[in-house]
N, C-alpha and C positions, 0 to 999 in steps of 0.2 A: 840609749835605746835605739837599735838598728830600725829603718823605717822599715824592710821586711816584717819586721817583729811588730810592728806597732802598725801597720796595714794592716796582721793577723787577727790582733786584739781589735779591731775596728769590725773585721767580720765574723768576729765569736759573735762580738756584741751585737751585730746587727742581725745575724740569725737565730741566734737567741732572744733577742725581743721580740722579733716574725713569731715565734713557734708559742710563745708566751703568751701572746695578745689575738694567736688565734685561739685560745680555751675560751675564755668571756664570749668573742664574738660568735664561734660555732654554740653554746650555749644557748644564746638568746636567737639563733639562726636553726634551732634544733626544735625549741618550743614555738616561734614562730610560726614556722615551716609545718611541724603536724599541726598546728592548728589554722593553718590555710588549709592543708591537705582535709583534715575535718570536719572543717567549715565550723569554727569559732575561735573566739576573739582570742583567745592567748593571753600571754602575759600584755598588761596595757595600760598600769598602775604607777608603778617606778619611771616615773621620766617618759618623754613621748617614746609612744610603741613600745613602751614596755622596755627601753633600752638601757635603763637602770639597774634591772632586774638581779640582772648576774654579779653587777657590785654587792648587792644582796646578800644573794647566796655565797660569795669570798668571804664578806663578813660575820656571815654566820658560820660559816666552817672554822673562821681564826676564832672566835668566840664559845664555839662548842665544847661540850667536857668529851675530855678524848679518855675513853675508856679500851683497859688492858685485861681479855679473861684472864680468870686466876691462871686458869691450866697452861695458856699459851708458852710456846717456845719464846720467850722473848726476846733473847738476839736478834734468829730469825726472824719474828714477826714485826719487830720496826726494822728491818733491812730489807724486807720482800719491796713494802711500794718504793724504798729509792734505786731496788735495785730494775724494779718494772719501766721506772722513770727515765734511769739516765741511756739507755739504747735507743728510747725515743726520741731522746735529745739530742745525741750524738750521729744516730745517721744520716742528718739531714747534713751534716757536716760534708759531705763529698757531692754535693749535687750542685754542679755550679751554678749560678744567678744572674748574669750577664756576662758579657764578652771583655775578652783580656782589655786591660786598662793604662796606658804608658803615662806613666806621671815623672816628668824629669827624664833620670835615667834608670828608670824603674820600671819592670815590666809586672804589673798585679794582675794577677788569677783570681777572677771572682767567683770564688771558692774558697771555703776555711781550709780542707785537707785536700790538694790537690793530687792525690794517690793515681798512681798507675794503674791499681789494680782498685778503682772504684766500687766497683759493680760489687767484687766479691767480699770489697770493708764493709759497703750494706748491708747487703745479707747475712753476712756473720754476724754483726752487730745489732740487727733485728731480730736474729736467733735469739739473739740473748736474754730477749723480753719473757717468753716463756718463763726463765729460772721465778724469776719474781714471782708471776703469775702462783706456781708449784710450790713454792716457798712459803708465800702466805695460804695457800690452800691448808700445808701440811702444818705451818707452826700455830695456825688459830686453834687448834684442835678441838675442830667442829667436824660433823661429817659430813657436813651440805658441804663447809668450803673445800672440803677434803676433793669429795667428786666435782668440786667444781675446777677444781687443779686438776685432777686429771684426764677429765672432757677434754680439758686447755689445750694441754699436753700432748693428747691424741688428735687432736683437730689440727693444732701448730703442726705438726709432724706430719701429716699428711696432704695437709695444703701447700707446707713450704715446698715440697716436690716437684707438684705442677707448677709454682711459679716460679720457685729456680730454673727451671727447664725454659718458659716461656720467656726467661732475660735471657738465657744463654745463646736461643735463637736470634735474640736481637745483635749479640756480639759477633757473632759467627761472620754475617755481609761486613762488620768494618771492623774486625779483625786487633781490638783493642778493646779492654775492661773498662778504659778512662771514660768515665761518664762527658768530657769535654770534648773527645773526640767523636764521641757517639750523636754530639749537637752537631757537631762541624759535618760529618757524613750524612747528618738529614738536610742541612742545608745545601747542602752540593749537590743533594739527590730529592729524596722527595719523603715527608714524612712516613715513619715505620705503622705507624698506623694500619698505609692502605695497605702495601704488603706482604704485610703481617696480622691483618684482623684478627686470624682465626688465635694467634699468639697471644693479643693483646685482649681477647675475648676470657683468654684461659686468664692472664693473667689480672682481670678486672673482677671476676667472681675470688681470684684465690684472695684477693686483696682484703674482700669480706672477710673471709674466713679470717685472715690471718689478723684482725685488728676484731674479732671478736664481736662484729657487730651483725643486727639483724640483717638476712635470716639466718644466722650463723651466731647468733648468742646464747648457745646451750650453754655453754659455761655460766653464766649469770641468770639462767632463767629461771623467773621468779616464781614459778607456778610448781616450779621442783625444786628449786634450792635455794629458797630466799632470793639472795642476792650471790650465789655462788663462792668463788673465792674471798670475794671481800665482806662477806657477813659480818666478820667479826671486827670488821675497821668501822672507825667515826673521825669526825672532825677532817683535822688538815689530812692525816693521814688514806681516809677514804677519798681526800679531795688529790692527793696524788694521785691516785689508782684514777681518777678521774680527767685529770692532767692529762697522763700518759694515752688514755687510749686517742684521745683527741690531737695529742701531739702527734700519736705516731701514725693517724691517719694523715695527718695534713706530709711526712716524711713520704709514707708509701707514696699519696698522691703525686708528690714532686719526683720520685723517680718513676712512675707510672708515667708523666707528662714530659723529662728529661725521655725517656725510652722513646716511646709512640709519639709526641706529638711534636718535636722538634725543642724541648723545653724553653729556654728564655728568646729563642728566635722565630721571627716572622717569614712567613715564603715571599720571598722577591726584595724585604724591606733590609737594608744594610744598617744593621744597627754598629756603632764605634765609638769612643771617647766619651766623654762625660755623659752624652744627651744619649747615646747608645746605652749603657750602663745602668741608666735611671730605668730606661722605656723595654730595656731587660730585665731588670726585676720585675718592672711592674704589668709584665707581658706573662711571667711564672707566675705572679700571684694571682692573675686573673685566672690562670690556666686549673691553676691548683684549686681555685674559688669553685669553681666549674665541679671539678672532681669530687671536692666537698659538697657540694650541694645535692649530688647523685648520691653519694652517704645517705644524708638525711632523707631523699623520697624514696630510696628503696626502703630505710629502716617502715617509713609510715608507709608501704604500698604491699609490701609482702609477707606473707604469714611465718611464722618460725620452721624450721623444717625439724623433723624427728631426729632422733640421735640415729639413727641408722641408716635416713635418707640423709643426711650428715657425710657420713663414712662413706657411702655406696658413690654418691656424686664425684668424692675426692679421689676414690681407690678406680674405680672404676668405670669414670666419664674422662674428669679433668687429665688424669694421670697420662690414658691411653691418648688423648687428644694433643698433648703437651708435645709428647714421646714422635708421633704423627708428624709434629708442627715444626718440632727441632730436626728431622730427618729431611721434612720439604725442604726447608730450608738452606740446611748444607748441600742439599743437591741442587737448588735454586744458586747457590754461589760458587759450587762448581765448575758448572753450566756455563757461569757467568750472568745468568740472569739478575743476578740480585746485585 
């Protein structure tokens, strides 16, 4: 086994454990969280603070009878949550996690896929989350999950817009897709953040949308479709569909934080070698913590919007603003300003 190889396997498995062990903890950080935002106790039973809780509920979803409608497509309908799953799992794969690493004569990329073309394996690979979504909508054969896939569907597609636009922005000043080199040009320069506000503004609402959470959870809104697409899942199976959206917020956020914030680097602080490495990771996880937890107060602080005030926001705010922000920009690094 070449240590290339066996370096690789070391960082499947270590960002695969990261994305795994953030489900449980954003769970009991979710019912927490609205229940400060509330003002009552929460979950406070299971273990102190309640932090047993969510081994709970793992155990009750391995132990649940998993029920298949008669009528369902059934291929389709146990293929929709792995196929929701694995674009969750997989994007996070090009977002690097600390600075290059010299072991011996070995130069390691702390990154699984260190792709050239980063930026656009992301987004293609988070496109891909949809299918699922549409798949079990249409193989339950329910018509709440039915509309609830195709809310999905329309929402996906018209947020990915504006946020594609608002990363393209960001590539444009340093003239490379590599999400590694995109860290390296914030530290030489100055987080994309300042600016790029108005970029990282569009792209912080599309982010909602595109992971389906309030106020942007028409697709699952209980008060018109049950539970939307996933009405018709129980057990392990509805606890993937639950996996994935958590996972794939905690992915958006890490390339939300790689883009705008400088991701696993400090301003002024030279992170290097082993003690560099550690204080990078654990410099992103903080970053992404942060990000996570704007999830949870916006879900408990703001009301659901209409299906139409939905549409109108995406077609018609973000879209034009995006379009705006990609144009300053290239004439901002024209210029030379940028």
């Amino acid at each position: 086994m070449s240590a290339d190889f066996l370096a690789t396997l070391v960082k499947m498995a270590l960002a695969l454990g990261l994305l795994l062990n953030v489900v449980p903890v954003m769970v009991w950080v979710e019912r927490r969280g609205s229940a400060f935002i509330q003002d009552r106790p929460g979950p406070n039973r299971l273990g102190p603070l309640g932090l047993f809780q969510a081994l709970a509920d793992a155990a009750k979803f391995v132990f649940k009878e998993d029920v298949t409608p008669t009528a369902a497509d059934v291929p389709l309908y146990l293929a929709a949550p792995v196929l929701a799953l694995l674009p969750a799992l997989t994007t996070f794969s090009v977002v690097p996690f600390g600075p290059d690493l010299q072991v011996g004569s070995h130069l390691i990329h702390l990154v699984v896929a260190d792709a050239d073309a980063g930026v656009l394996l992301f987004l293609a690979l988070a496109s891909l989350g949809v299918y699922g979504v549409v798949m079990a909508g249409y193989a339950s054969n329910n018509k709440f999950s039915l509309l609830g896939s195709i809310r999905a569907s329309a929402q996906l597609i018209s947020y990915e817009l504006a946020l594609t636009l608002s990363v393209v922005a960001v590539v444009i000043p340093v003239g490379s897709f590599r999400l590694a080199d995109i860290v390296a040009y914030q530290r030489a320069h100055i987080w994309n953040f300042l600016p790029q506000f108005l970029g990282f503004m569009v792209f912080l609402v599309a982010s909602f949308a595109e992971t389906n959470r309030l106020p942007f959870d028409l697709p699952e809104a209980e008060s018109e479709l049950i539970a939307g697409f996933h009405t018709e899942y129980s057990a392990m199976r509805f606890a993937t569909f639950f996996m994935a959206e958590y996972i794939a917020m905690t992915s958006l956020s890490a390339l939300g934080v790689t883009l705008y914030f400088g991701g696993w680097s400090l301003p002024g602080v030279d992170l290097s070698g082993w003690t560099g490495a550690i204080v990078g990771l654990a410099v992103l996880v903080a970053k992404v913590a942060v990000c996570l937890g704007i999830y949870v107060w916006v879900r408990w602080s703001f009301p659901r919007f209409r299906y139409d005030q939905l549409m109108r926001l995406g077609w018609k705010v973000l879209l034009p603003i995006a379009i705006f922000n990609l144009i300053l920009v290239a004439a901002l690094t024209i210029a030379g300003k940028l």
